[in-house]
N, C-alpha and C positions, 0 to 999 in steps of 0.2 A: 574464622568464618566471616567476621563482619568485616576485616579486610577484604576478604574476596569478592562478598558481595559490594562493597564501595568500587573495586576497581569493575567490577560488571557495567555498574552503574553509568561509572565515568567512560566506561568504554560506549555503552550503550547511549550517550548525550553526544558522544564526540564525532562519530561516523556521519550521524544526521548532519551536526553542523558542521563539518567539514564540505558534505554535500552543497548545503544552502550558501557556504562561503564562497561556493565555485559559481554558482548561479548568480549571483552577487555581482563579481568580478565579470561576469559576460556581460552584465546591465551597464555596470559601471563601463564597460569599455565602449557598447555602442553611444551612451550618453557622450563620452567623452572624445571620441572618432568622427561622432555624428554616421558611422557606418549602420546602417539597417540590417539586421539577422533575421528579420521575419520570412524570408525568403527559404530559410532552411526548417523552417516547420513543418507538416505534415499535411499537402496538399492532395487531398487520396484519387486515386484513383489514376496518379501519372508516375512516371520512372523520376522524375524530377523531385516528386514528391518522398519517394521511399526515404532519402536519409533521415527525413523530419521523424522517419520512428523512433531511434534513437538520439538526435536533437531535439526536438520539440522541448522534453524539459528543461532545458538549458535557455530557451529564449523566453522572453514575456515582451508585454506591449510596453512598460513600465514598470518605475518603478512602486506602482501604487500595487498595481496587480502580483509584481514579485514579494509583497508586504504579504498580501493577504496571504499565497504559499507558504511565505517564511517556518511561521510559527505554528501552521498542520504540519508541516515536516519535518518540524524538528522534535515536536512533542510525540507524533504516530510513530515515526524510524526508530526513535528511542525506545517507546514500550513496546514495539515490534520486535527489536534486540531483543531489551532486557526479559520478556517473558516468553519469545519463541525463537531463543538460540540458537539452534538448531538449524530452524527452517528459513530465519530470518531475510538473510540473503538469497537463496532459492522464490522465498516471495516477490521481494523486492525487483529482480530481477523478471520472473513470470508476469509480473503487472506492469513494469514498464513495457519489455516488447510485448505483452498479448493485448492490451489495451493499443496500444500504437501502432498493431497491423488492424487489428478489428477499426479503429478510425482510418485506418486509410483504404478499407473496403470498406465502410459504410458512413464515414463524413460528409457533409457539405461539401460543394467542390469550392473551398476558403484555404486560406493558410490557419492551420490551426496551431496554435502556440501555446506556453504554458506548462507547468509542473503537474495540474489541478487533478489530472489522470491519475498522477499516483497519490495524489493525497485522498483521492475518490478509494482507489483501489485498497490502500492503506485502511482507511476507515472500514469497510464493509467488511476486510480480512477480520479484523481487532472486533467487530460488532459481534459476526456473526461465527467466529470463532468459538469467543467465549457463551454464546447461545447454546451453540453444538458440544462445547464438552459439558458446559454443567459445573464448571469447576470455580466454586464461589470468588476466586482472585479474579479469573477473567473474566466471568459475570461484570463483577465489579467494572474491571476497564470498557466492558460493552457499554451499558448504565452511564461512566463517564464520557464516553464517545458521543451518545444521545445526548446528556446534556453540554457536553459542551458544542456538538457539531451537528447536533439534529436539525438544523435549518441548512445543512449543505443537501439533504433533501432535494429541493424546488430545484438544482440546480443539474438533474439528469431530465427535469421538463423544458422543452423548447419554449422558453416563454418569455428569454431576451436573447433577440438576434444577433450583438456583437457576442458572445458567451456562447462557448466551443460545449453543448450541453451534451454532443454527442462524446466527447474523451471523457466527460464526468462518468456518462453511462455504463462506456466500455470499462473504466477503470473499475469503476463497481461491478460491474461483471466480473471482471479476472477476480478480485479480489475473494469474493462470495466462492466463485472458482478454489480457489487456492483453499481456504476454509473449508469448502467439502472435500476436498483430493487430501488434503493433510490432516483429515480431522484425527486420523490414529497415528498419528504423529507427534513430535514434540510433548509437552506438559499434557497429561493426564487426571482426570479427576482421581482423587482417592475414593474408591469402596472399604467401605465398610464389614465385618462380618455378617453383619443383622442384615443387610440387604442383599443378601444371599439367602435360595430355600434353603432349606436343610437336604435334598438329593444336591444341589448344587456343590454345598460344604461336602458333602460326602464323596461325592465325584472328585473335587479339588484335593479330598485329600489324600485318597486312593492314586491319583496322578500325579502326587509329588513324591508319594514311596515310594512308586513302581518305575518311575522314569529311570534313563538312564541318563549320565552326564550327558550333554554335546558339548564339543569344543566351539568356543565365540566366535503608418505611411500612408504611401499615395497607394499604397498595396491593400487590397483588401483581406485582411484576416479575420480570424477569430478566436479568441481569446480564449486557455480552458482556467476560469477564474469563475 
């Protein structure tokens, strides 16, 4: 068992950074080309714009701003994994694209660049997830999310102009999204007998006899940092 869970683990740490390793490698290239990719981020509202829904997290302004991504996505992706299995991928995937159509019908007309969407997204899934089941582990990871990310906050308010505050938004929408559409999904709290009435226990138990089986730049952008 405690094999299984270490290889969860390591699976669950390795996908993220494998992620962040790719994102990496695209900074590292424009620094080193001098080639500019802000071009391919998410400029809404034009055909030119659409590929940036699914580029955008791959470019950033720098390398200062791919720092501050770095280490939300590697630490959310992972306990995204390791505690909603299941769902894991399904989310990850709904908050990239549904965050990165919702900014390119409701963005700035700016190039918008940046990972920051899904680490938005990411956060509000892990917050309000574990809010909604009640189930003291997630609790817990919600609890850790606030303190360590509770000032990512201020950053779905428009209240610095180069900062893409609209992808923060969207992404915390899908995410919150995602969390209520999954919430009988994946890990479930455990009930207790004692929190059952007693018609409750008697009904459960009368439907467990009587069932029958069933079978189974010079570019103006904006940044989402």
């Amino acid at each position: 068992m405690k094999n299984i869970e270490e290889k969860i683990f390591k699976h669950s740490i390795l996908l993220p950074a494998l992620f962040v390793l790719v994102l990496w490698l695209v900074t590292i290239t424009e620094s080193a080309t001098g080639v500019n990719f802000h071009r391919l981020g998410v400029y809404p509202r034009t055909l030119y714009g659409l590929p940036g829904i699914l580029l955008t997290p791959f470019i950033h302004s720098g390398f200062k701003h791919l720092i501050a991504n770095s280490v939300p996505l590697v630490v959310m992706g992972a306990g995204i994994i390791y505690f909603y299995r299941s769902l894991s991928y399904r989310v990850f995937l709904i908050i990239w694209i549904a965050s990165g159509i919702c900014l390119w019908i409701g963005g700035r007309p700016s190039y918008h660049i940046g990972a920051s969407g899904l680490v938005y997204g990411m956060a509000a899934f892990l917050f309000f997830s574990g809010a909604i089941r009640r189930d003291p582990r997630l609790a817990a990871i919600s609890l850790i999310i606030v303190f360590l990310y509770g000032g990512m906050v201020w950053g779905v308010f428009p209240i610095w102009p180069t900062i893409s505050w609209e992808g923060h938004l969207f992404g915390g929408i899908a995410g919150l999204a995602c969390a209520i559409a999954y919430r009988h999904q994946g890990p479930q709290r455990k009930v207790y007998s004692w929190e059952f009435d007693e018609e409750e226990v008697d009904d459960a138990f009368y439907q467990e006899n009587t069932s029958t089986t069933q079978p189974e730049q010079d570019i103006e952008y904006t940044s989402n940092s």
